[in-house]
KELODO-807542 format. One record per residue (C-alpha): residue number from 1; residue in three letters; chain; x, y, z. Coordinates in nm, 3 decimals, decimal comma, always signed. Layout:
BEGIN
+-----+------+------+---------+---------+---------+
! pos ! code ! unit !      px !      py !      pz !
+-----+------+------+---------+---------+---------+
! NUM !  ALA !    A !       X !       Y !       Z !
...
+-----+------+------+---------+---------+---------+
This chain:
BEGIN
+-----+------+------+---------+---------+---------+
! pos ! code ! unit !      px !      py !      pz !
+-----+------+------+---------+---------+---------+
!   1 !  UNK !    A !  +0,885 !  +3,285 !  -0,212 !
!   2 !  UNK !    A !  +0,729 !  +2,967 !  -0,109 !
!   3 !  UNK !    A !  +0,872 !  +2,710 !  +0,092 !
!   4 !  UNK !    A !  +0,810 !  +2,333 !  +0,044 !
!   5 !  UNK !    A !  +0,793 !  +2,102 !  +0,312 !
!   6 !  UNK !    A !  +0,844 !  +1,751 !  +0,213 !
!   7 !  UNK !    A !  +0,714 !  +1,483 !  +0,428 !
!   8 !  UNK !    A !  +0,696 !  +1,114 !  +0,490 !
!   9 !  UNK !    A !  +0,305 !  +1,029 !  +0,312 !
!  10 !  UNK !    A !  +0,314 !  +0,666 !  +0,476 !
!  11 !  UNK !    A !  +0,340 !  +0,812 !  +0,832 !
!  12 !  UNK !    A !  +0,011 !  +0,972 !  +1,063 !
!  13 !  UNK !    A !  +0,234 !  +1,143 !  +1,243 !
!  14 !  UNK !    A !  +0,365 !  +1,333 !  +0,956 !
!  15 !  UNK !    A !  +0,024 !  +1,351 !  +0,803 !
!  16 !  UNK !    A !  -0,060 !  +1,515 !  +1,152 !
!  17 !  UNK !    A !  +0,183 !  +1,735 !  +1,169 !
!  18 !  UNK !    A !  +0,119 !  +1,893 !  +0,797 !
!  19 !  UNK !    A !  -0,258 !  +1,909 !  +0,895 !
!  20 !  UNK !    A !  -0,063 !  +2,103 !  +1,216 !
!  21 !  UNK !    A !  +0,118 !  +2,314 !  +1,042 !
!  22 !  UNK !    A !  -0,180 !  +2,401 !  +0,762 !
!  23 !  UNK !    A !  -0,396 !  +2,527 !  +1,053 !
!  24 !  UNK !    A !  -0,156 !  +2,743 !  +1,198 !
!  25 !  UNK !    A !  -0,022 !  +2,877 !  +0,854 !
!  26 !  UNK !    A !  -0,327 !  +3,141 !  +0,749 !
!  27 !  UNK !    A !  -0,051 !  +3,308 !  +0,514 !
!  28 !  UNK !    A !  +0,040 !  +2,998 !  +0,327 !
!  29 !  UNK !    A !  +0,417 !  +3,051 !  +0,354 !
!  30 !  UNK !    A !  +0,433 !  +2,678 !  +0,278 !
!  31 !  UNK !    A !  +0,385 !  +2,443 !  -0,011 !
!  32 !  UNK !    A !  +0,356 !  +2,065 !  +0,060 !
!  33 !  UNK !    A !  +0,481 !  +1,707 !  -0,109 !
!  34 !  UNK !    A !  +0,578 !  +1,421 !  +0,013 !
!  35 !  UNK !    A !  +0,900 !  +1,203 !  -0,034 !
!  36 !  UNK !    A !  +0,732 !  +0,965 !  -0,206 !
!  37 !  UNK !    A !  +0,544 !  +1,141 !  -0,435 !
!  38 !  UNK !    A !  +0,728 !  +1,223 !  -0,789 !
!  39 !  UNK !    A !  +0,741 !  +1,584 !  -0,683 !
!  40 !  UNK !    A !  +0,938 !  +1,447 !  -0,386 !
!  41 !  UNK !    A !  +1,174 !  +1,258 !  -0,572 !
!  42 !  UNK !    A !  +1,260 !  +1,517 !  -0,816 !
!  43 !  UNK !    A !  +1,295 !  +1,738 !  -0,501 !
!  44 !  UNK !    A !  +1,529 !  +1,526 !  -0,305 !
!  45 !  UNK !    A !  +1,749 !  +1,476 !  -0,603 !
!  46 !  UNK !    A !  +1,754 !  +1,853 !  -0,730 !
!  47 !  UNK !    A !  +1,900 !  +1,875 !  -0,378 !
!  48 !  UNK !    A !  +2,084 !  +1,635 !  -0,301 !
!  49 !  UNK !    A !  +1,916 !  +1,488 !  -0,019 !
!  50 !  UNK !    A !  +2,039 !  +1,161 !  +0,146 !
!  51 !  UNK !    A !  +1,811 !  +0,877 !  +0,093 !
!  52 !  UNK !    A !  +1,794 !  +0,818 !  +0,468 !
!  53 !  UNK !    A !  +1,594 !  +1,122 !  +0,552 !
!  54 !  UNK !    A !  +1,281 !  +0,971 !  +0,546 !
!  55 !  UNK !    A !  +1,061 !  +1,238 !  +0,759 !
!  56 !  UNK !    A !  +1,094 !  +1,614 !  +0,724 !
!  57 !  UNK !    A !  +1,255 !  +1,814 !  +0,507 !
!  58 !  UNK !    A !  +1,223 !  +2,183 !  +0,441 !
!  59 !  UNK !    A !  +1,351 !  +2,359 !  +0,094 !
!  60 !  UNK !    A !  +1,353 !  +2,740 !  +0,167 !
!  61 !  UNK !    A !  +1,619 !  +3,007 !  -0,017 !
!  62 !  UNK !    A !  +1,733 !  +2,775 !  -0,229 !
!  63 !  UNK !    A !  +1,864 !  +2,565 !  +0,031 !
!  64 !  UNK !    A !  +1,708 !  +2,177 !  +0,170 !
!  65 !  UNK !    A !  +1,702 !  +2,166 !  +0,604 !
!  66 !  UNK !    A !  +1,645 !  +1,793 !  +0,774 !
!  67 !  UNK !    A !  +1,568 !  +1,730 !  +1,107 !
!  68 !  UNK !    A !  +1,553 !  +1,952 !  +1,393 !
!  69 !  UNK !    A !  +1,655 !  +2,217 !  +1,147 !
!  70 !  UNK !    A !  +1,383 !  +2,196 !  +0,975 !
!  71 !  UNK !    A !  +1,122 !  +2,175 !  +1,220 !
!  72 !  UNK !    A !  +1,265 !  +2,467 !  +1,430 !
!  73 !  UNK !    A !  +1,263 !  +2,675 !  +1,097 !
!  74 !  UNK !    A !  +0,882 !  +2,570 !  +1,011 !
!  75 !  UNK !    A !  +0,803 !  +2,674 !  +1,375 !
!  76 !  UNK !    A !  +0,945 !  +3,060 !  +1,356 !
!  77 !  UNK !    A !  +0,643 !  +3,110 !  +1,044 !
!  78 !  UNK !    A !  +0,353 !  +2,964 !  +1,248 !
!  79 !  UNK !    A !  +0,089 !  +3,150 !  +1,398 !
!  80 !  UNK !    A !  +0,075 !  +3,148 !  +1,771 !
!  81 !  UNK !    A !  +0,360 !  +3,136 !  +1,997 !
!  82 !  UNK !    A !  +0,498 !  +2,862 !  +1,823 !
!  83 !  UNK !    A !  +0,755 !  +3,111 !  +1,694 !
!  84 !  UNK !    A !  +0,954 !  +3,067 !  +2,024 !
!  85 !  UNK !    A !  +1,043 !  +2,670 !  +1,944 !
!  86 !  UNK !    A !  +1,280 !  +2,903 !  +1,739 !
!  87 !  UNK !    A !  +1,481 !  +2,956 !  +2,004 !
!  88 !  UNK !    A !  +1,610 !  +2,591 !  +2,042 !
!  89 !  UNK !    A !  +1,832 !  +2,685 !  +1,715 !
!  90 !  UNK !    A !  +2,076 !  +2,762 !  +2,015 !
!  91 !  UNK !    A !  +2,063 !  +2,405 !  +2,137 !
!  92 !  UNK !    A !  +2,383 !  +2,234 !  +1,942 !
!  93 !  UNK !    A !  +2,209 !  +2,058 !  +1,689 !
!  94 !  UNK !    A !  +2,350 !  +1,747 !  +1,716 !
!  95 !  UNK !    A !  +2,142 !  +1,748 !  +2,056 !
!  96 !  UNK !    A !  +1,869 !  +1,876 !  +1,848 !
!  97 !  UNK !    A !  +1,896 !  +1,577 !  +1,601 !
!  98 !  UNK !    A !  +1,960 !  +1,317 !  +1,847 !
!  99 !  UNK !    A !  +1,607 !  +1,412 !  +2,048 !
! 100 !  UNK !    A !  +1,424 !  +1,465 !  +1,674 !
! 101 !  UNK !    A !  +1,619 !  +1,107 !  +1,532 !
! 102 !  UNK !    A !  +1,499 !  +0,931 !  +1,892 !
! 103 !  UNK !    A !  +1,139 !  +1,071 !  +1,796 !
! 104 !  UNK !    A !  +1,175 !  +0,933 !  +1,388 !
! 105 !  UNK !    A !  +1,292 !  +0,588 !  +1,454 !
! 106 !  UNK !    A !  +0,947 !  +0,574 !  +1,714 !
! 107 !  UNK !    A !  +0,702 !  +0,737 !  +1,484 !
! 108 !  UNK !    A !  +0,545 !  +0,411 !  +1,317 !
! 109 !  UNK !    A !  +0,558 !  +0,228 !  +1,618 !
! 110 !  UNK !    A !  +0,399 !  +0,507 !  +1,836 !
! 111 !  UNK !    A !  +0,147 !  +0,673 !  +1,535 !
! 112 !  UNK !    A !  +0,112 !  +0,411 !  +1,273 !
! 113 !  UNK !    A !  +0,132 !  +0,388 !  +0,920 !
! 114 !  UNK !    A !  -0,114 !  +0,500 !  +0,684 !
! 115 !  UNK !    A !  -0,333 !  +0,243 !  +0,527 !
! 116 !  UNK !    A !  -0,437 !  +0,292 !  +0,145 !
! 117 !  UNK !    A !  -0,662 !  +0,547 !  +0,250 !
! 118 !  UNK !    A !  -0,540 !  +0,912 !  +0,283 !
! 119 !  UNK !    A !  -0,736 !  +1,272 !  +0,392 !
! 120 !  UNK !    A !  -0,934 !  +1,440 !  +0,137 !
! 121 !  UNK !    A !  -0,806 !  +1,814 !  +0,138 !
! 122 !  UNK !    A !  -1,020 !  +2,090 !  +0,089 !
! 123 !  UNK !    A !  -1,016 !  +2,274 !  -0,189 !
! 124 !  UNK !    A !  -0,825 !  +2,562 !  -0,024 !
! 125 !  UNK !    A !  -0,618 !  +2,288 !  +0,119 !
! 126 !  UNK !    A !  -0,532 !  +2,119 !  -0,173 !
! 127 !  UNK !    A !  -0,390 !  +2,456 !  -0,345 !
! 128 !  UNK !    A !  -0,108 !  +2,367 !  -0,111 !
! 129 !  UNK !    A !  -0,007 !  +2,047 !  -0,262 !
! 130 !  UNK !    A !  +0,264 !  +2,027 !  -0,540 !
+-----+------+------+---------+---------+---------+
């Protein structure tokens, strides 16, 4: 089963971080959308999501994770060692949050905010796309 990431499409760190996780994702465990997209919306109503998470969400089992949860849970299917950011599931999570909120309030500020202009995908690439 696939899982769908759903990301913030006005943000380059976001856009970074799905070009990130495509690289390091040779088995293509993930699908990609973003919150804005109709895809998105449909996907963040089907479930349930708050209309304040505005950065990363993660739909895998059936079942949406925000936040630290769902970066941590992206991290355990990359390639690499990146497997071992796993282990900060221990970490209460509202630590977790408050570190991964503190780094989503700064993201436009510190990365920007896409123009009209967005990355062409390849054609592999854009397989991953819903």
């Amino acid at each position: 089963m696939k899982r769908i990431i759903l990301f913030d499409g006005e943000c380059n760190f976001c856009d970074s971080s799905v070009q990130f996780i495509i690289k390091r994702d040779p088995s293509a465990h993930f699908l990609f959308t973003s919150l804005q997209s109709e895809k998105g919306m449909e996907l963040t109503k089907q479930y349930a999501i708050p209309s304040e998470v505005d950065s990363l969400v993660l739909i895998e089992n059936g079942k949406a994770f925000t936040k630290s949860s769902a970066a941590l849970r992206i991290a355990k299917k990359l390639d690499g060692l990146w497997h071992l950011l796993f282990l900060f599931i221990l970490v209460p999570r509202k630590i977790r949050d408050a570190v991964y909120d503190y780094i989503a309030k700064n993201r436009y500020k510190w990365f920007g905010k896409k123009d009209d202009a967005c990355m062409l995908p390849s054609p592999d690439q854009r397989k991953r796309f819903i």
